[in-house]
C-alpha distance (Angstrom), angle and dihedral (degrees) to the residues before:
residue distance angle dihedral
X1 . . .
X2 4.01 . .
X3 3.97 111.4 .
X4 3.25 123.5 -168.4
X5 3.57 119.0 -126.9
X6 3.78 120.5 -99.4
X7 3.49 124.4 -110.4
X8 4.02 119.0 -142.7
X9 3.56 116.3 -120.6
X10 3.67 111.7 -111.5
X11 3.63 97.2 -130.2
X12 3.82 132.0 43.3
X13 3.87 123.1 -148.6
X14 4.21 109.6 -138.9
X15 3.21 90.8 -179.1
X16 3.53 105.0 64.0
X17 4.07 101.8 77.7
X18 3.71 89.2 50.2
X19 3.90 87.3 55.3
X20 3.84 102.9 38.2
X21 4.21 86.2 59.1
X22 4.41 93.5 37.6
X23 3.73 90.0 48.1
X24 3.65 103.8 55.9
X25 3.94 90.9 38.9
X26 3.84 80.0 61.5
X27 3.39 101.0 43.9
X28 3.76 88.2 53.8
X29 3.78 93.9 38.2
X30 3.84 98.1 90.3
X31 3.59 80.7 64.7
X32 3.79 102.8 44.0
X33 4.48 96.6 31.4
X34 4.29 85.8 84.7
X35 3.87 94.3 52.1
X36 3.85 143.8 51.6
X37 3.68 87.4 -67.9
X38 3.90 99.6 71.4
X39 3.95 93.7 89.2
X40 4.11 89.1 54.8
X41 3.83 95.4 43.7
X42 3.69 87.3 51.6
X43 3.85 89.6 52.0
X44 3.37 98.4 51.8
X45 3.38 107.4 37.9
X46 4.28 84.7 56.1
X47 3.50 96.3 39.8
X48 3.72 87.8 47.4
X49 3.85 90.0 41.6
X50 3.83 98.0 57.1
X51 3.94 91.1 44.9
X52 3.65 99.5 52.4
X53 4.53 75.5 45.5
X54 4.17 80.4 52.6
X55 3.66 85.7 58.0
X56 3.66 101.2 42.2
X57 3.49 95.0 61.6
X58 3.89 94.3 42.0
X59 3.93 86.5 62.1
X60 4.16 92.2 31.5
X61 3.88 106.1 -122.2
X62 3.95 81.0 142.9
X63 4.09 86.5 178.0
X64 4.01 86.9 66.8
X65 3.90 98.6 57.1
X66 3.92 85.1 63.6
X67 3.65 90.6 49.5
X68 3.39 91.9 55.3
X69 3.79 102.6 35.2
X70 3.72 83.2 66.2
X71 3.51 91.8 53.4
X72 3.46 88.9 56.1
X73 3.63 99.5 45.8
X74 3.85 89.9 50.0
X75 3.60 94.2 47.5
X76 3.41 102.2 43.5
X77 4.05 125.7 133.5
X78 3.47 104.6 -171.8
X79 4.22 82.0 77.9
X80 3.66 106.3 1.3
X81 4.07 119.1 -157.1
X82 3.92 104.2 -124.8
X83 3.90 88.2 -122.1
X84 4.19 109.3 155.7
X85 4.30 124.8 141.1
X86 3.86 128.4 74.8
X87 3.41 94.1 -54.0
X88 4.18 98.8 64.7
X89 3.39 86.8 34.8
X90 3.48 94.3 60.6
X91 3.76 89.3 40.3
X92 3.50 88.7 79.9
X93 3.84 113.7 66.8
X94 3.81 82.9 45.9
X95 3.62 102.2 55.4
X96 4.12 81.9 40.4
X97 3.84 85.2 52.8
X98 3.99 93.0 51.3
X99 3.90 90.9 47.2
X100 3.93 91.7 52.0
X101 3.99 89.8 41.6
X102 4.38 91.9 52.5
X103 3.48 93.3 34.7
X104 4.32 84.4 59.4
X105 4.14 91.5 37.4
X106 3.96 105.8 41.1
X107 3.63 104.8 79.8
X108 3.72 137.1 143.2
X109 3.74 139.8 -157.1
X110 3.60 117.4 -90.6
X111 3.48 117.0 -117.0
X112 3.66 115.6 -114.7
């Protein structure tokens, strides 16, 4: 069989690792925020939120870094907010959405 060769893609998307590992912390998180887990979530989902920030100014989408500043402000566990109820829990798959969305929309051109 004859293949043709591949062509690279002319851009490459940083953000995306840091969202595929955030996103399914926070899908699981509803399920994890009530235990010994909380303090890890937390973690990750900032340290993950200022990254895929890290990235979004590297490639310019300025309106992303305040996205994701929030997300780190909110999610923080050096001083936690006390947020529980419907409303945090539902918190989660959105702010798991919005990492999966920017990690497939901030991209940059590779260098050459």
């Amino acid at each position: 069989m004859n293949q043709r060769p591949r062509t690279p893609s002319q851009y490459q998307r940083n953000a995306l690792a840091p969202s595929l590992i955030a996103a399914p912390t926070l899908f699981l998180a509803p399920l994890l925020l009530g235990g010994e887990w909380a303090t890890i979530v937390l973690f990750i989902v900032a340290i993950f939120a200022m990254i895929t920030a890290w990235f979004a100014f590297q490639a310019r989408q300025w309106w992303w870094i305040i996205v994701f500043a929030a997300i780190a402000v909110l999610w923080n566990p050096a001083y936690p907010f006390p947020f529980e109820g419907p409303l945090w829990t539902a918190a989660q798959p959105v702010a798991a959405v919005t990492f999966l969305t920017a990690g497939a929309l901030i991209k940059i051109p590779r260098p050459s």
